[in-house]
MARTOR-284070 format. One record per residue: residue number from 1; z, y, x of N, C-alpha, C, O in turn; residue in three letters. Coordinates in steps of 0.02 Angstrom, whole numbers. Layout:
SITE num nw nv nu caw cav cau cw cv cu ow ov ou residuo
SITE NUM Z Y X Z Y X Z Y X Z Y X Ala
...
This chain:
SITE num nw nv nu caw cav cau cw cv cu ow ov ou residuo
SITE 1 768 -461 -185 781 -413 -132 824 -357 -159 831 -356 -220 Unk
SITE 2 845 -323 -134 892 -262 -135 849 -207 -157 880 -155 -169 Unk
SITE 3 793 -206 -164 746 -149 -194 749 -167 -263 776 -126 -301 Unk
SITE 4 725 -224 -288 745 -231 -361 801 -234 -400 808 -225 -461 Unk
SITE 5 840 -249 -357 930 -237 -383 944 -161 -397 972 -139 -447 Unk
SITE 6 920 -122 -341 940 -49 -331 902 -30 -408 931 -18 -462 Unk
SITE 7 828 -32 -393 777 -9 -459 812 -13 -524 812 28 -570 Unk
SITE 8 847 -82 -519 851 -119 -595 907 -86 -642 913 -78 -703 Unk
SITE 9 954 -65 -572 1046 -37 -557 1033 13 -588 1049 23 -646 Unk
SITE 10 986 67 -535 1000 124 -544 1031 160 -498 1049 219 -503 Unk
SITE 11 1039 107 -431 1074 122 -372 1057 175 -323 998 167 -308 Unk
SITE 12 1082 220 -293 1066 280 -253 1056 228 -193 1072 252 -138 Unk
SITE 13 1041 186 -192 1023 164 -128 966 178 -103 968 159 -44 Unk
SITE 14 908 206 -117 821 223 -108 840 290 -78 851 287 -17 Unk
SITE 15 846 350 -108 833 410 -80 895 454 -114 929 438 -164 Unk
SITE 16 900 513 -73 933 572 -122 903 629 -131 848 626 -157 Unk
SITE 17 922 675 -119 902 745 -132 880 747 -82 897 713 -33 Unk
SITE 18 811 813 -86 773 823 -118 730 768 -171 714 714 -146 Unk
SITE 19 717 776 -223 666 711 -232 616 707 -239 586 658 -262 Unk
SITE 20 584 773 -215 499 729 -178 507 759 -105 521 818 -91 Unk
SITE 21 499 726 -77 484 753 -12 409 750 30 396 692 48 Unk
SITE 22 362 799 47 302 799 61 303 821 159 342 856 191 Unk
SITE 23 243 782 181 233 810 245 156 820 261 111 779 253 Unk
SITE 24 151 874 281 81 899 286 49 865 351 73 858 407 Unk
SITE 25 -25 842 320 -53 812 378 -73 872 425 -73 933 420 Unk
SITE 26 -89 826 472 -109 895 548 -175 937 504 -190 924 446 Unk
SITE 27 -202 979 540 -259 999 520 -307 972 571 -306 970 632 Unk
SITE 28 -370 942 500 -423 919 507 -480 952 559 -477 1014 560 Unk
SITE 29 -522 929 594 -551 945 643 -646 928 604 -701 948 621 Unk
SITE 30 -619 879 543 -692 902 521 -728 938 480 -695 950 429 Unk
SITE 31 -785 963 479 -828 992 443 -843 966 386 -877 915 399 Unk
SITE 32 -836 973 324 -876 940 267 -943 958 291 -952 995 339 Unk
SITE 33 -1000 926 251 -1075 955 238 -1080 972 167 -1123 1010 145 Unk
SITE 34 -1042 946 135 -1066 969 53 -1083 912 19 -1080 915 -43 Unk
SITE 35 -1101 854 50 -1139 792 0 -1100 749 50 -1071 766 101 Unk
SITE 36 -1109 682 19 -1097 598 34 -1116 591 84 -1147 644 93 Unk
SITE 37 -1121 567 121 -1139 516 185 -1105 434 198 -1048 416 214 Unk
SITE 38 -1168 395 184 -1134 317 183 -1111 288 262 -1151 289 308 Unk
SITE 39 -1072 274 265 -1058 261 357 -1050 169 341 -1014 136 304 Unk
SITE 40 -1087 158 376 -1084 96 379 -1023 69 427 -990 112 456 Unk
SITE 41 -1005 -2 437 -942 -23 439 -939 -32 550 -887 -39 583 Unk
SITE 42 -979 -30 566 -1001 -2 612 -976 53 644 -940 55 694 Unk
SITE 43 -1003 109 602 -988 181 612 -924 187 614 -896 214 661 Unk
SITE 44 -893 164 565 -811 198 508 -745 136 547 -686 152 553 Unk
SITE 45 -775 65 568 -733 17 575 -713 -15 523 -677 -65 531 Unk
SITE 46 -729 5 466 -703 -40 386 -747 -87 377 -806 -74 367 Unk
SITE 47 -725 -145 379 -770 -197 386 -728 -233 311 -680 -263 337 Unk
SITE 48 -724 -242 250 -715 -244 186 -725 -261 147 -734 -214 109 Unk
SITE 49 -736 -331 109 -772 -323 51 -731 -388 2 -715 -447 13 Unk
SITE 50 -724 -340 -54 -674 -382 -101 -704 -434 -125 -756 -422 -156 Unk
SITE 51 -684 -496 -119 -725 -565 -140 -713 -584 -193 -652 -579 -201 Unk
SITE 52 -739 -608 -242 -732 -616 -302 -765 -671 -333 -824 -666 -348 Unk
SITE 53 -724 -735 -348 -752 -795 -344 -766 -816 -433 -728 -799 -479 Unk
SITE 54 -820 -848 -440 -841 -873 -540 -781 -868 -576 -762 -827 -618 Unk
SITE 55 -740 -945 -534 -673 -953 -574 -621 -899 -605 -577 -907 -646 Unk
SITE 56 -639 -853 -575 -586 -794 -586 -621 -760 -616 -592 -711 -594 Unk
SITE 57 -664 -735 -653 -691 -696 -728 -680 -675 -746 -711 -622 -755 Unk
SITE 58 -614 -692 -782 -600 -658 -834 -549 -623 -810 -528 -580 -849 Unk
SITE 59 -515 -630 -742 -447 -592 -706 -492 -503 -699 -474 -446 -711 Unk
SITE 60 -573 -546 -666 -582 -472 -642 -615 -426 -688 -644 -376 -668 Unk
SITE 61 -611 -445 -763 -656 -410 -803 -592 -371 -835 -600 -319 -866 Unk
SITE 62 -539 -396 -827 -472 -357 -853 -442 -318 -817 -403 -276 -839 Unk
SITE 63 -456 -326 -743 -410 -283 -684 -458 -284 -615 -461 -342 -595 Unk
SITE 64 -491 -246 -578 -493 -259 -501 -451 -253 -462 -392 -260 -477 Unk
SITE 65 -475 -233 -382 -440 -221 -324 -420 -141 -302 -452 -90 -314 Unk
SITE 66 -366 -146 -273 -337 -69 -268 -330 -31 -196 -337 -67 -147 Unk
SITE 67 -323 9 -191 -296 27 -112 -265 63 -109 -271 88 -166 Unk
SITE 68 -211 109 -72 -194 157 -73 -191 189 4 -197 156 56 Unk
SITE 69 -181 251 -1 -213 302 65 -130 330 83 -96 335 32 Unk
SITE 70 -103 345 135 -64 371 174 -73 363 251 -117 330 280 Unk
SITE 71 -22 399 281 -4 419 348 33 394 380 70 426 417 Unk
SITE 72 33 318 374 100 271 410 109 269 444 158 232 451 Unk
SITE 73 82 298 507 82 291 575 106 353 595 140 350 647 Unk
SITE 74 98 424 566 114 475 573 86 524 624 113 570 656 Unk
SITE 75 18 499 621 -27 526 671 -57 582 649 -74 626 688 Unk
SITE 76 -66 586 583 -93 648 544 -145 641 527 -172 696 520 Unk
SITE 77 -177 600 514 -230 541 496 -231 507 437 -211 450 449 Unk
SITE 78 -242 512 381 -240 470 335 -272 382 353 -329 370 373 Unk
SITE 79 -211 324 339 -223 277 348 -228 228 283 -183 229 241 Unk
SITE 80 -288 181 273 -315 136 207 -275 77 207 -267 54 264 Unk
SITE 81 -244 42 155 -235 -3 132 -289 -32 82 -312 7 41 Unk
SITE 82 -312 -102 84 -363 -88 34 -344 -197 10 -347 -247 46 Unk
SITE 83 -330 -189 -52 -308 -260 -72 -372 -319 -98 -423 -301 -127 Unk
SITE 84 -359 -369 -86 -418 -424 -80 -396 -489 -144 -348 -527 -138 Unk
SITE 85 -432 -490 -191 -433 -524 -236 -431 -611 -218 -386 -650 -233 Unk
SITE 86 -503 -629 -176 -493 -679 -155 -492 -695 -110 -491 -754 -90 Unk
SITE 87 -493 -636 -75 -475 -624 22 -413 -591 32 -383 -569 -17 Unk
SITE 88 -385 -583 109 -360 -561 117 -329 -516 112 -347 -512 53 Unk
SITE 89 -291 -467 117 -288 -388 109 -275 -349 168 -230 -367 205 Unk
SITE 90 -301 -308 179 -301 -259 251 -282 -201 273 -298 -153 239 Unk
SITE 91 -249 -192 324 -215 -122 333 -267 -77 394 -253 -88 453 Unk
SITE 92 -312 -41 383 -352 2 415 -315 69 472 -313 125 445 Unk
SITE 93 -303 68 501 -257 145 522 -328 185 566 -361 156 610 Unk
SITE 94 -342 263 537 -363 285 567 -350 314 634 -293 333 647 Unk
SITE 95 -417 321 698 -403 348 743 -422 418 779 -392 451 821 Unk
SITE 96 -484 428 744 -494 469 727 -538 494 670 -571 454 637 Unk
SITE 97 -537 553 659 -569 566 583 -665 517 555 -724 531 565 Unk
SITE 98 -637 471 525 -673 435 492 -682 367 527 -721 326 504 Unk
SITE 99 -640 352 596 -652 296 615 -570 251 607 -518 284 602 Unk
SITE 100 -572 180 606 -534 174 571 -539 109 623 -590 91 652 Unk
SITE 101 -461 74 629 -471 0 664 -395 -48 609 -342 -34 580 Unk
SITE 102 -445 -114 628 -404 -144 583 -347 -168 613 -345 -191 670 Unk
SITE 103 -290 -163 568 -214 -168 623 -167 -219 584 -107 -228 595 Unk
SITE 104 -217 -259 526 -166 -305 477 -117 -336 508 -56 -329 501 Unk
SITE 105 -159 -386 556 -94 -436 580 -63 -397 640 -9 -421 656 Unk
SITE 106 -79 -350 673 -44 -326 721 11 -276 706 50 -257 750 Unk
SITE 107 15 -251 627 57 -217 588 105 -274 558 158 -260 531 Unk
SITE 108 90 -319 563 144 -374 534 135 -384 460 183 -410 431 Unk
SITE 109 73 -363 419 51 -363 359 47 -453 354 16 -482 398 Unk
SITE 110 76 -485 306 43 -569 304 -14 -557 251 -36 -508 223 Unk
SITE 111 -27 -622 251 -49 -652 200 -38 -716 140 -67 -770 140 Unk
SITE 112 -9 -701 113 25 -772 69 -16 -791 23 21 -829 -9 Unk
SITE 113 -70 -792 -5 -86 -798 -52 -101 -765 -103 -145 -790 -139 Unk
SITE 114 -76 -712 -119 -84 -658 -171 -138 -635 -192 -178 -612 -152 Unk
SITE 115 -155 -635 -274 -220 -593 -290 -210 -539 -298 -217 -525 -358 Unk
SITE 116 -185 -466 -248 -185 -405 -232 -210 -382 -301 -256 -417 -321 Unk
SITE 117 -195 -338 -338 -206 -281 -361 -221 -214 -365 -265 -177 -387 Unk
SITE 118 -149 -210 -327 -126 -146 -307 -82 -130 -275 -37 -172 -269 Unk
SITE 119 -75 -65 -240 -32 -37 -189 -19 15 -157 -63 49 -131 Unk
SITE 120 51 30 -153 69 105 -141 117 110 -70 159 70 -48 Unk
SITE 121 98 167 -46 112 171 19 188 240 -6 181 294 -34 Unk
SITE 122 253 208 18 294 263 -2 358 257 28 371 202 53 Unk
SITE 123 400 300 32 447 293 87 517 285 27 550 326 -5 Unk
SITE 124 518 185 36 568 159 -4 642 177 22 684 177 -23 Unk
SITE 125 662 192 78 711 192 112 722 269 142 765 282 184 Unk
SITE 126 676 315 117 678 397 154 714 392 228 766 416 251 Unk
SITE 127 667 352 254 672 366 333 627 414 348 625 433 407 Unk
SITE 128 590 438 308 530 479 333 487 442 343 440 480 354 Unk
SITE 129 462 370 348 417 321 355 385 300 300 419 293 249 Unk
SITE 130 299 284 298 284 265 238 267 203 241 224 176 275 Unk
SITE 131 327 166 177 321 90 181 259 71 146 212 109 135 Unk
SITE 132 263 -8 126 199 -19 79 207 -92 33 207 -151 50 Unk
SITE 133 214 -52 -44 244 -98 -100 163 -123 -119 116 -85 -127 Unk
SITE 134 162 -183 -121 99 -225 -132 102 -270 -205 158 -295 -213 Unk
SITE 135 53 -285 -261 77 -282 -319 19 -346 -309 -35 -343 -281 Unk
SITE 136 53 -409 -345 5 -457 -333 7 -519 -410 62 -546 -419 Unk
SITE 137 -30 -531 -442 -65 -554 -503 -36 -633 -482 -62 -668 -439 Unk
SITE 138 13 -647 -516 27 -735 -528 62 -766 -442 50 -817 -409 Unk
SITE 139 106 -708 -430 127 -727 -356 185 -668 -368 191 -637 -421 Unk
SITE 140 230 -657 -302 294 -622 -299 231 -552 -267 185 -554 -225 Unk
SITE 141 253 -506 -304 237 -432 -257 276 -421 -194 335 -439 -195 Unk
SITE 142 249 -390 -131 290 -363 -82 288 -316 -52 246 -274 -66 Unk
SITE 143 340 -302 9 382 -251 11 376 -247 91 407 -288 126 Unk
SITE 144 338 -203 118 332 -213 191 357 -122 214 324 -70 208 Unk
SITE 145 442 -132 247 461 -96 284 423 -84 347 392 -126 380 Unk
SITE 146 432 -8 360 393 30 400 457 42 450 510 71 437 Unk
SITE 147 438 12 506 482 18 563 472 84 614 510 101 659 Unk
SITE 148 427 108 597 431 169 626 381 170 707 363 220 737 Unk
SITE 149 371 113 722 316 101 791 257 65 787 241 26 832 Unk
SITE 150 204 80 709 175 42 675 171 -25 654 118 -57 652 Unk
SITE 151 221 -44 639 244 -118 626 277 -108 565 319 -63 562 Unk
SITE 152 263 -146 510 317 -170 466 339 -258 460 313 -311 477 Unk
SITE 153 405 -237 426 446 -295 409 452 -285 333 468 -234 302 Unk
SITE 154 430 -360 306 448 -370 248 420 -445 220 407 -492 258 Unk
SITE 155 413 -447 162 375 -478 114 379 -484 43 355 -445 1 Unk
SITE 156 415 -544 32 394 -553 -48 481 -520 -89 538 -526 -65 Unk
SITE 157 458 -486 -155 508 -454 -206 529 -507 -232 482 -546 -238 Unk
SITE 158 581 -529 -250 583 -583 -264 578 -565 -351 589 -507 -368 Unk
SITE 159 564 -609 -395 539 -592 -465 572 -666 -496 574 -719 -465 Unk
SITE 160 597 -653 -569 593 -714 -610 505 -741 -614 452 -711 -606 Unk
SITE 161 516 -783 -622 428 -826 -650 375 -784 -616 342 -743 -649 Unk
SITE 162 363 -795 -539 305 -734 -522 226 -765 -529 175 -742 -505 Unk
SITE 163 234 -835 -578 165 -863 -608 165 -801 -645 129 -758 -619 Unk
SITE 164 188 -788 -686 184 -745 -736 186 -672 -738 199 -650 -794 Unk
SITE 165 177 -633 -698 167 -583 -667 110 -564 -667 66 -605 -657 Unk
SITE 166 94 -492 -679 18 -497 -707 19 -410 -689 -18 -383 -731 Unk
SITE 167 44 -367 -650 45 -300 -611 -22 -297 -602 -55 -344 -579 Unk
SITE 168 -57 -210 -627 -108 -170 -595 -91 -138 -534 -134 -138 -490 Unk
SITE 169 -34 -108 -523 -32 -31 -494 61 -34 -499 99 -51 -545 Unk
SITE 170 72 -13 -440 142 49 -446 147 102 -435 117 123 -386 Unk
SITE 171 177 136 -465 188 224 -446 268 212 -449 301 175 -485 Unk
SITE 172 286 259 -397 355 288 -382 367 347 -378 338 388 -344 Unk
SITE 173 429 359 -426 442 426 -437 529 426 -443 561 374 -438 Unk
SITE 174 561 495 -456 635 480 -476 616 512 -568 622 571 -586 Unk
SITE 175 603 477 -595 594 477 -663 633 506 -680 621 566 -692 Unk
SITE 176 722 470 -694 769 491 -720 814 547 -681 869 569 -700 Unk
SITE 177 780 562 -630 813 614 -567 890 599 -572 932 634 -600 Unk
SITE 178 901 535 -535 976 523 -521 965 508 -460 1008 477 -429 Unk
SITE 179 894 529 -425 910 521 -349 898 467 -316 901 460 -255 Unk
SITE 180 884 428 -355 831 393 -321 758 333 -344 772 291 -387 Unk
SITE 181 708 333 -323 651 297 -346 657 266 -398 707 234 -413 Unk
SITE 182 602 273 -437 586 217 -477 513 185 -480 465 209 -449 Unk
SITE 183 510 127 -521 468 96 -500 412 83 -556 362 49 -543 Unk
């Protein structure tokens, strides 16, 4: 794909100036209490649970499952990504504060196969939209553009040998501050 060419280049094709750009969520309408409260999946809508099968052992004693938190929808809401080892992986968008509905396939999120790792929600293309780079163990990682009407388009990065691929986590930053992302 054109994200790893750009990355690899060095290409101003990702972003320019400024290079971070931040947007403040709305203000919150809830109250802390001071302590925990467990909300069951019921309550919250996160219905979740990373599966984790014998055969895989020794994958999960070296690395688990990841998620990452943003505002993709731009509601002012923090929305969950949360990645699935031997399940699926799911895109949560909140609706309101602490309730949450699941929007995977109706966001255009697939599923190929991937043992998810990790994943970062970040605006590859500075449309102001937050896309979502997905990092996946012995498979191609992908790349799901944020269209801006809660839908993305994307999928797989394309990689030499993505048997061999073995990603925790990405962070994006402009490292070398030439303006645009790195990976």
């Amino acid at each position: 794909m054109a994200l790893v060419a750009a990355l690899a280049s060095g290409s101003h094709l990702l972003a320019q100036e400024p290079y971070v750009l931040a947007k403040q969520l709305r203000k919150s309408t809830f109250t802390p209490s001071g302590s925990f409260t467990r909300l069951q999946a019921s309550e919250s809508g996160i219905d979740f649970r990373n599966e984790l099968k014998p055969e895989h052992i020794k994958n999960y004693l070296l690395l688990g499952a990841g998620l990452t938190v943003g505002d993709y929808d731009g509601n002012g809401l923090p929305d969950m990504f949360l990645c699935g080892q031997d399940n699926p992986n799911k895109l949560y968008r909140q609706v309101s504060p602490w309730k949450f509905e699941d929007v995977t396939k109706a966001a255009g999120i697939g599923h190929h196969g991937g043992w998810s790792s990790g994943a970062a929600f970040v605006d590859v293309d500075n449309d102001g939209d937050l896309d979502l780079f997905v990092c996946n163990k012995g498979n191609h990682n992908e790349l799901y553009r944020n269209q801006g009407n809660g839908t993305f388009r994307g999928g797989y990065v394309q990689q030499p040998n993505p048997q061999m691929a073995a990603p925790t986590m990405a962070a994006f930053s402009d490292y070398d501050r030439d303006g645009d992302l790195d990976l």
